[in-house]
Chimera marker file (.cmm) of the C-alpha trace (Angstrom):
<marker_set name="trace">
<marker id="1" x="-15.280" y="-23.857" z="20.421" r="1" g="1" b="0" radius="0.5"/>
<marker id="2" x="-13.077" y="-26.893" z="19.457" r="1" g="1" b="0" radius="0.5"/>
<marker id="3" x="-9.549" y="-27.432" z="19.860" r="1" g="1" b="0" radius="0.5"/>
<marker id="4" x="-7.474" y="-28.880" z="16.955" r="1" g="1" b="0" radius="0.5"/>
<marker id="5" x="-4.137" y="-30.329" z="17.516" r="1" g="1" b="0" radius="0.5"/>
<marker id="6" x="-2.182" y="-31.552" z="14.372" r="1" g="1" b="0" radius="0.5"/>
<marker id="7" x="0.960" y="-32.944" z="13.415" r="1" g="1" b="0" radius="0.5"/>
<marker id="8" x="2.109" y="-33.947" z="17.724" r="1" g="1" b="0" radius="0.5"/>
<marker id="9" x="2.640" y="-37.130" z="19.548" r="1" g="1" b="0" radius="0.5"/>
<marker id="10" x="2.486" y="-37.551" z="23.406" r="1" g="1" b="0" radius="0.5"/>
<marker id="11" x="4.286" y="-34.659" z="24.612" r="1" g="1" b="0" radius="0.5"/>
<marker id="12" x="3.241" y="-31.888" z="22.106" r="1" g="1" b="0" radius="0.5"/>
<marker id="13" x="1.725" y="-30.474" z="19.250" r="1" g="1" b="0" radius="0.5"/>
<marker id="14" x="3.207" y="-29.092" z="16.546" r="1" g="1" b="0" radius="0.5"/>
<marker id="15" x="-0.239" y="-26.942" z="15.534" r="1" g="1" b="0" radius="0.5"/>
<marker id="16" x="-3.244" y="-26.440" z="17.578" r="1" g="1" b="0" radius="0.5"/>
<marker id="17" x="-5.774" y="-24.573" z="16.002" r="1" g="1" b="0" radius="0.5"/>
<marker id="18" x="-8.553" y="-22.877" z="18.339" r="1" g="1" b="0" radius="0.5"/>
<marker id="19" x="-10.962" y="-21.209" z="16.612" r="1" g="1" b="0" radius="0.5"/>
<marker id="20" x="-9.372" y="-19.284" z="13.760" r="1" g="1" b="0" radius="0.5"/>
<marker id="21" x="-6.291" y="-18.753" z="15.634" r="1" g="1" b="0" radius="0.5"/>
<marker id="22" x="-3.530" y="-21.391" z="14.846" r="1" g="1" b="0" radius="0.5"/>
<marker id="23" x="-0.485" y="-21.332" z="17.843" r="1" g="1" b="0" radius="0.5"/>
<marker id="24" x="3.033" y="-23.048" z="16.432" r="1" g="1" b="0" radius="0.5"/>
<marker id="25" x="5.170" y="-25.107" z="18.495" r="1" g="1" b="0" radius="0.5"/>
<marker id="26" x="8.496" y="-23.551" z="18.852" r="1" g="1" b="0" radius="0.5"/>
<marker id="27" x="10.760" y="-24.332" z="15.967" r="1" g="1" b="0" radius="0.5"/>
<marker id="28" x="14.309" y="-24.954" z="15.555" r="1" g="1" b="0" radius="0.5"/>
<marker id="29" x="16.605" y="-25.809" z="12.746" r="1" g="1" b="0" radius="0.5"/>
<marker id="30" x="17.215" y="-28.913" z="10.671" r="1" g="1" b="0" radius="0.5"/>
<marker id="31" x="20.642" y="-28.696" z="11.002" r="1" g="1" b="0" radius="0.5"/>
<marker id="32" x="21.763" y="-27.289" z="13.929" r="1" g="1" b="0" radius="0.5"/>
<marker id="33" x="25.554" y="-27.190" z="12.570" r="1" g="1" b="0" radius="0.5"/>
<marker id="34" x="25.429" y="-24.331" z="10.086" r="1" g="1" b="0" radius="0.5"/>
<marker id="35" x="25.180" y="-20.608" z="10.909" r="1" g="1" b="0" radius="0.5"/>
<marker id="36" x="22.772" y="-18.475" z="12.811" r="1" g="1" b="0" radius="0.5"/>
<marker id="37" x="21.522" y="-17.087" z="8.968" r="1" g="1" b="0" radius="0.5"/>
<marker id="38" x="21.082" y="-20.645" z="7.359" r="1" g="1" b="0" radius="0.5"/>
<marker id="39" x="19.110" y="-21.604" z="10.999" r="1" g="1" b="0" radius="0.5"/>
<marker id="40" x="17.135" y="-18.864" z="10.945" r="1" g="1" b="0" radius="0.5"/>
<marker id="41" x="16.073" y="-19.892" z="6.764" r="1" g="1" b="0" radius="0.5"/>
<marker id="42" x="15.639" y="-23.418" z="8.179" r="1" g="1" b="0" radius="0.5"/>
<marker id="43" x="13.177" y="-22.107" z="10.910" r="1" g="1" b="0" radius="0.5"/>
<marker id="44" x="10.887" y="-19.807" z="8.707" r="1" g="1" b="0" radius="0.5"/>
<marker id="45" x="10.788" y="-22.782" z="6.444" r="1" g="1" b="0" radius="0.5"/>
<marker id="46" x="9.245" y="-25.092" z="8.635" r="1" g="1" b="0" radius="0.5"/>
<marker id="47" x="6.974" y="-22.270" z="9.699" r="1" g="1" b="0" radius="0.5"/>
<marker id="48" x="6.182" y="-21.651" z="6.541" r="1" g="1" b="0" radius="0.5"/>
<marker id="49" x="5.065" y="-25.250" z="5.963" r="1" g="1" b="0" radius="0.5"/>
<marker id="50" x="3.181" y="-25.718" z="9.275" r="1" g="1" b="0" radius="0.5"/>
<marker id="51" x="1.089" y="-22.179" z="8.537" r="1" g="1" b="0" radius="0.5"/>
<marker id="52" x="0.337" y="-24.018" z="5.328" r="1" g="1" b="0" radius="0.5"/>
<marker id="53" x="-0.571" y="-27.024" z="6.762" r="1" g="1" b="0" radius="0.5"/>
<marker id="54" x="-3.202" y="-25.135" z="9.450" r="1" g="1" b="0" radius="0.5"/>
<marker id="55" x="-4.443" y="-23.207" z="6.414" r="1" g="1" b="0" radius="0.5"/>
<marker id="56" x="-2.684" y="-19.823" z="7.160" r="1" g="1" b="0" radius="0.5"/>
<marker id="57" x="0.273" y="-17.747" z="6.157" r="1" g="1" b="0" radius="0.5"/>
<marker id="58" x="3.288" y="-15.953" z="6.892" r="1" g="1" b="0" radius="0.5"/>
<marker id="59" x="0.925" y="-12.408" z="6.234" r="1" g="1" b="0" radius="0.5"/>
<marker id="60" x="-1.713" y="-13.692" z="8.585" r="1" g="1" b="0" radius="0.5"/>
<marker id="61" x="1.500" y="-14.061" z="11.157" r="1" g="1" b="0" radius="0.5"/>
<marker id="62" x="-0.468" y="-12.282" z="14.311" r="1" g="1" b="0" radius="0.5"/>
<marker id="63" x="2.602" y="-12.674" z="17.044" r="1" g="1" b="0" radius="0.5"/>
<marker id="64" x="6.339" y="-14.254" z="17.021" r="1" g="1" b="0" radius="0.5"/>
<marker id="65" x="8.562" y="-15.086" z="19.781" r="1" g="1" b="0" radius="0.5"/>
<marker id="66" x="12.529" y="-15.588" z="19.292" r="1" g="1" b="0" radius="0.5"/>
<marker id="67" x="14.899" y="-16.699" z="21.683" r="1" g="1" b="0" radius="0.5"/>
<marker id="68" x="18.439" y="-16.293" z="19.939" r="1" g="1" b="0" radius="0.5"/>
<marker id="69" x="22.124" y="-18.053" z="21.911" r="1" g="1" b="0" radius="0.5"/>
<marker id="70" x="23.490" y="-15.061" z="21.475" r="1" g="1" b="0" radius="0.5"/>
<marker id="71" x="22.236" y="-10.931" z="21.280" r="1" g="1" b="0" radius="0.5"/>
<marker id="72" x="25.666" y="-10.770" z="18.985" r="1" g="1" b="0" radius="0.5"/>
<marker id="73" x="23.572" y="-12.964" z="16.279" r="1" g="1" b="0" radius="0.5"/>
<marker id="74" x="20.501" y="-10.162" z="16.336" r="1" g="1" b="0" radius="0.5"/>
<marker id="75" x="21.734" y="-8.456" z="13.477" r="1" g="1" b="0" radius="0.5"/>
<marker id="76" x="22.017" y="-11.581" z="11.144" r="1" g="1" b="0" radius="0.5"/>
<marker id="77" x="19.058" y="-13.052" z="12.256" r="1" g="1" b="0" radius="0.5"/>
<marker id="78" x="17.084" y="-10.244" z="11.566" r="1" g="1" b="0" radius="0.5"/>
<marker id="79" x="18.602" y="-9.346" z="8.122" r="1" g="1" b="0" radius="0.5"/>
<marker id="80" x="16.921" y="-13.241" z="7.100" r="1" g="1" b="0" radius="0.5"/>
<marker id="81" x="13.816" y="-12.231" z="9.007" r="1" g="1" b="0" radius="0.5"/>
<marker id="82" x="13.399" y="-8.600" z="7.551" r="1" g="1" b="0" radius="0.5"/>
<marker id="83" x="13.699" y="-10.829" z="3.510" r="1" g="1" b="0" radius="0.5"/>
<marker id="84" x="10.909" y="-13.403" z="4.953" r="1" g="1" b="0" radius="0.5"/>
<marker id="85" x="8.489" y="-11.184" z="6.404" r="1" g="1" b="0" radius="0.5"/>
<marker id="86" x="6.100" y="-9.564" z="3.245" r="1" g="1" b="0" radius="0.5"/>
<marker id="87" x="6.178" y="-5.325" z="3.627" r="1" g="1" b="0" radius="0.5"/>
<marker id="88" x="3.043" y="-4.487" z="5.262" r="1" g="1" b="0" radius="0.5"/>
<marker id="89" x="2.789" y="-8.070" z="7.286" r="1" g="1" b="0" radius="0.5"/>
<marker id="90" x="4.813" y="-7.361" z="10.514" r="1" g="1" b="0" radius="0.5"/>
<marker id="91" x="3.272" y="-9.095" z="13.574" r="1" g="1" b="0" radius="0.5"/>
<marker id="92" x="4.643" y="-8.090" z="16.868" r="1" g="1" b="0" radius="0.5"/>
<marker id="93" x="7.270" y="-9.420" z="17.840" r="1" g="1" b="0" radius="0.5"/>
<marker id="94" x="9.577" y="-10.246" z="20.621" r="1" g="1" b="0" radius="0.5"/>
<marker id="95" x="12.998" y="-11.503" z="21.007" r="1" g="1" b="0" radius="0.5"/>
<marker id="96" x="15.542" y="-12.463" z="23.518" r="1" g="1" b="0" radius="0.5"/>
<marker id="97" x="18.526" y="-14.454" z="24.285" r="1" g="1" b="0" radius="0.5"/>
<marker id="98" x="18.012" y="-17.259" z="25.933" r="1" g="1" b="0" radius="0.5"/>
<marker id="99" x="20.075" y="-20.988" z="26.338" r="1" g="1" b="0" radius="0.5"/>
<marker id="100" x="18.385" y="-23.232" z="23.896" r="1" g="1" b="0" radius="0.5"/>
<marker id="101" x="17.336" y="-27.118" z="24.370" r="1" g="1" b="0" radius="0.5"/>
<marker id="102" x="20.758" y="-28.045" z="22.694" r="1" g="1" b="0" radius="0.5"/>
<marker id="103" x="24.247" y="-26.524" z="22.830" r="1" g="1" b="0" radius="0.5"/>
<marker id="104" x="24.789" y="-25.824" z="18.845" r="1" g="1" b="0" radius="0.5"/>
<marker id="105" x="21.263" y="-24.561" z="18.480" r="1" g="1" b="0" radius="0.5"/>
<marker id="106" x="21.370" y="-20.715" z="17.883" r="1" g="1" b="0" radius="0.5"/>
<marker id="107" x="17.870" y="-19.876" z="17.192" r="1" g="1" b="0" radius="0.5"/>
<marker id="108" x="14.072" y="-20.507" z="17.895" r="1" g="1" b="0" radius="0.5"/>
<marker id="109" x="10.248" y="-19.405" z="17.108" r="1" g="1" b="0" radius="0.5"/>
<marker id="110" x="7.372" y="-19.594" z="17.866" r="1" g="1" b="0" radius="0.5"/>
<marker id="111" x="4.464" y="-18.248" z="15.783" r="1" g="1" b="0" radius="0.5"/>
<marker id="112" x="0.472" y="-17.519" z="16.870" r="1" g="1" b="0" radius="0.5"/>
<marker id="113" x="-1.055" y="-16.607" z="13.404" r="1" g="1" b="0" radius="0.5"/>
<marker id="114" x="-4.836" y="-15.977" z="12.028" r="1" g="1" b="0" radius="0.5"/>
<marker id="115" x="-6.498" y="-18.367" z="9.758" r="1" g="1" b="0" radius="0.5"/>
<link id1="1" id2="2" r="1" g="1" b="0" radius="0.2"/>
<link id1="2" id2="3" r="1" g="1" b="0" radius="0.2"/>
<link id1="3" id2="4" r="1" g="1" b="0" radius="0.2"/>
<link id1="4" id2="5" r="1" g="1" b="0" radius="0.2"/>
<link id1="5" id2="6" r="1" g="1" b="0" radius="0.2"/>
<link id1="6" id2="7" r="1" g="1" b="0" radius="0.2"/>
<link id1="7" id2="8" r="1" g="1" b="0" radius="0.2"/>
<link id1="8" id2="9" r="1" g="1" b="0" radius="0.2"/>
<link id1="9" id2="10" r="1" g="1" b="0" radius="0.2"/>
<link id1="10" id2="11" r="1" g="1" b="0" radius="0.2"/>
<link id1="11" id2="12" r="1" g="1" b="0" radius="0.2"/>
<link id1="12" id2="13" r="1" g="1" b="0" radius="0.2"/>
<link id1="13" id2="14" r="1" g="1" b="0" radius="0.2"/>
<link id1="14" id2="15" r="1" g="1" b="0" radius="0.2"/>
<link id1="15" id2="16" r="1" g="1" b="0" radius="0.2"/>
<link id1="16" id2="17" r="1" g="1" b="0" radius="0.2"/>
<link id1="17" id2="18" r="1" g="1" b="0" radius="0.2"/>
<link id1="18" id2="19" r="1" g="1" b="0" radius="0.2"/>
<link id1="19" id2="20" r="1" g="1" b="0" radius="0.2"/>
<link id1="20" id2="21" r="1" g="1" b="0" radius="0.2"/>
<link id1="21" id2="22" r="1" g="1" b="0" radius="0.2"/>
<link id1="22" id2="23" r="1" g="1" b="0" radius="0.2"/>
<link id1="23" id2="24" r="1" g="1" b="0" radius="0.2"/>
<link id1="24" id2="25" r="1" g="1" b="0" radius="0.2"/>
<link id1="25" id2="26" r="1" g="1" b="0" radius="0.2"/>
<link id1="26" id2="27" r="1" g="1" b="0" radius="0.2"/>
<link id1="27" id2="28" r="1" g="1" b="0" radius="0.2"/>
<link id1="28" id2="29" r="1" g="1" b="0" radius="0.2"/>
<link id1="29" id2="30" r="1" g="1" b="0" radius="0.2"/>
<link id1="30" id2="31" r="1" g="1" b="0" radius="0.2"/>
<link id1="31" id2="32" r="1" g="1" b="0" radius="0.2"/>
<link id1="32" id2="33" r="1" g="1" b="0" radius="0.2"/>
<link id1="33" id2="34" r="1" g="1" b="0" radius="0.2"/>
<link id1="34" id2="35" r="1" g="1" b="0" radius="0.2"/>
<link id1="35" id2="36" r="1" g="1" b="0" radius="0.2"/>
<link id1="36" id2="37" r="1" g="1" b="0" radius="0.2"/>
<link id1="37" id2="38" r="1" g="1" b="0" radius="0.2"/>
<link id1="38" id2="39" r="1" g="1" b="0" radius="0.2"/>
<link id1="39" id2="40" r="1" g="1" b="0" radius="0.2"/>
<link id1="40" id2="41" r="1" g="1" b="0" radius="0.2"/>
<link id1="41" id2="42" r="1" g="1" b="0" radius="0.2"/>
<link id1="42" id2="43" r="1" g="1" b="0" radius="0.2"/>
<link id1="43" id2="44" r="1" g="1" b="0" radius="0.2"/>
<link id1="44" id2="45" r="1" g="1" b="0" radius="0.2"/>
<link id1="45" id2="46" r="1" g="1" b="0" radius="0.2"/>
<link id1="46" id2="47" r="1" g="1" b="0" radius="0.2"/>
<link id1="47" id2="48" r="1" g="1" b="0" radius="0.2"/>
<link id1="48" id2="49" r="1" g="1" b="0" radius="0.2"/>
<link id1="49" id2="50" r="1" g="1" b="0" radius="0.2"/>
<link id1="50" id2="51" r="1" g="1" b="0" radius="0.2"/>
<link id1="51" id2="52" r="1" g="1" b="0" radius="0.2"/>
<link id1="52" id2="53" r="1" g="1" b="0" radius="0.2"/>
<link id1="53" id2="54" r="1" g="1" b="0" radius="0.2"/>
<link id1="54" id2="55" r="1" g="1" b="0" radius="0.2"/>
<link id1="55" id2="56" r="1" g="1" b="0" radius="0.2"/>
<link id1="56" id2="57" r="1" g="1" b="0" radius="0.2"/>
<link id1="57" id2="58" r="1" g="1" b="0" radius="0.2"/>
<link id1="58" id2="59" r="1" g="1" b="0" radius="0.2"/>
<link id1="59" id2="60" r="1" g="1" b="0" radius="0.2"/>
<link id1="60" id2="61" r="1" g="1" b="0" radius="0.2"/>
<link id1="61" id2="62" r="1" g="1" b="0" radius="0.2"/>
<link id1="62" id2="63" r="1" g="1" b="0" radius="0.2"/>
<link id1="63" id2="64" r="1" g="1" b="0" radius="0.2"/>
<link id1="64" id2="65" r="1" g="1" b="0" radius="0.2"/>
<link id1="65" id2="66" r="1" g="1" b="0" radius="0.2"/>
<link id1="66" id2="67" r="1" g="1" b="0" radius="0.2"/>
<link id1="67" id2="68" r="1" g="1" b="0" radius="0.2"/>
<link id1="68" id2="69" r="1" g="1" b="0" radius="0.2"/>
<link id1="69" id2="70" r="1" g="1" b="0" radius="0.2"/>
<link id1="70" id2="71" r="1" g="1" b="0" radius="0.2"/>
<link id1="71" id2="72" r="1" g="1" b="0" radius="0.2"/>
<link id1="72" id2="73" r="1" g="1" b="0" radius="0.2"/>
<link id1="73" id2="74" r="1" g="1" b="0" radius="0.2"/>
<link id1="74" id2="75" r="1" g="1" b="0" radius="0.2"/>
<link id1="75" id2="76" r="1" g="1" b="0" radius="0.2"/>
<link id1="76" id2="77" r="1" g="1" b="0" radius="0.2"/>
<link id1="77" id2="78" r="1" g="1" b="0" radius="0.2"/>
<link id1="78" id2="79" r="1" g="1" b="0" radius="0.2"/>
<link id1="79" id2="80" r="1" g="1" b="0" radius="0.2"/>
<link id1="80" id2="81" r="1" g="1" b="0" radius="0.2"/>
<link id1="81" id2="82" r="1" g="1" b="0" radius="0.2"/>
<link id1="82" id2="83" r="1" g="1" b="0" radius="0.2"/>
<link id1="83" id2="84" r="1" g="1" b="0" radius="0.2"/>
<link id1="84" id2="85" r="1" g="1" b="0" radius="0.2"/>
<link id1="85" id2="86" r="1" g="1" b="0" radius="0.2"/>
<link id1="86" id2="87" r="1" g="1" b="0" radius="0.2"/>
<link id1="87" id2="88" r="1" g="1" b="0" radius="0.2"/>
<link id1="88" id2="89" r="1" g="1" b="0" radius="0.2"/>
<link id1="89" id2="90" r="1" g="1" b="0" radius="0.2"/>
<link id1="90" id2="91" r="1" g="1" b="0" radius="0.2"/>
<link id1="91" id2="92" r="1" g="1" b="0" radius="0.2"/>
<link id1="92" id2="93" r="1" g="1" b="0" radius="0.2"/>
<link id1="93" id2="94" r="1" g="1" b="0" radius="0.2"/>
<link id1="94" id2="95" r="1" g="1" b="0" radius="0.2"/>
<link id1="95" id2="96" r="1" g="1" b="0" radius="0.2"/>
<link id1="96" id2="97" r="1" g="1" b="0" radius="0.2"/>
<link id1="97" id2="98" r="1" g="1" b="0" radius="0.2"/>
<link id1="98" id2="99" r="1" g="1" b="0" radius="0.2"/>
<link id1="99" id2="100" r="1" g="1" b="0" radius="0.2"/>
<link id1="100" id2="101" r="1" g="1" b="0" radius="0.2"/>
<link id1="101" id2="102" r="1" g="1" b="0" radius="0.2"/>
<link id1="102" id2="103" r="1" g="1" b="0" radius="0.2"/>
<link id1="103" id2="104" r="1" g="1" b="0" radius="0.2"/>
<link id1="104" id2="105" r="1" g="1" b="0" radius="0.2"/>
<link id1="105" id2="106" r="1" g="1" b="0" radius="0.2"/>
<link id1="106" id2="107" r="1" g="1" b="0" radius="0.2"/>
<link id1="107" id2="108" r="1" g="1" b="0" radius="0.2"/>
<link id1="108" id2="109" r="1" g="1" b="0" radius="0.2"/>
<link id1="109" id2="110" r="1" g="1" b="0" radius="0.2"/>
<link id1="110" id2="111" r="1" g="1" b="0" radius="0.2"/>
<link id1="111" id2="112" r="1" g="1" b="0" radius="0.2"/>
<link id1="112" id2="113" r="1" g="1" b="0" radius="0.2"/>
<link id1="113" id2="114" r="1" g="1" b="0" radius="0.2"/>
<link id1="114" id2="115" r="1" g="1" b="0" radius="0.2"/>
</marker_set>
């Protein structure tokens, strides 16, 4: 079966596609500045656009992992999580807290999804 990586450069891929599973590269906000709910929006979007790019979705979403700065920012997170995610289209999920590649970064994902 072949292996499809998309949208990377010499240390990683953003998508790799195996089969008619696609696997995201962690993501992180655009501007790392603003609030843990405005990061988390930021995220989801560039899921978003990467499952679009690999030819899935957000309801084809199979598993997510979450490392968040700080447990204290579950609750907001989630409230922009529980909006994004369609009713019916959970995956499983994990999250934890965890010190992120930069200081002022508060949240990150990363997404395994069906085509």
């Amino acid at each position: 079966m072949s292996i499809e990586r998309m949208s990377g450069n010499q240390r990683m891929s953003k998508i790799v596609i195996h089969g008619d599973t696609v696997y995201l590269a962690g993501q992180v906000a655009s501007d790392p500045s603003a609030d843990i709910k405005v990061q988390t929006e930021q995220v989801l979007e560039k899921i978003d656009a990467l499952l679009i790019e690999a030819g899935s979705s957000r309801e084809k979403i199979l598993s997510t992992q979450i490392w968040i700065a700080h447990m204290g920012l579950f609750a907001e997170m989630n409230e922009v999580w529980d909006a994004w995610v369609p009713p019916g289209y959970a995956p499983v999920r994990a999250c934890v807290e965890a010190h992120l590649a930069r200081g002022e970064l508060l949240v990150e994902m990363m997404v395994i999804a069906a085509r």
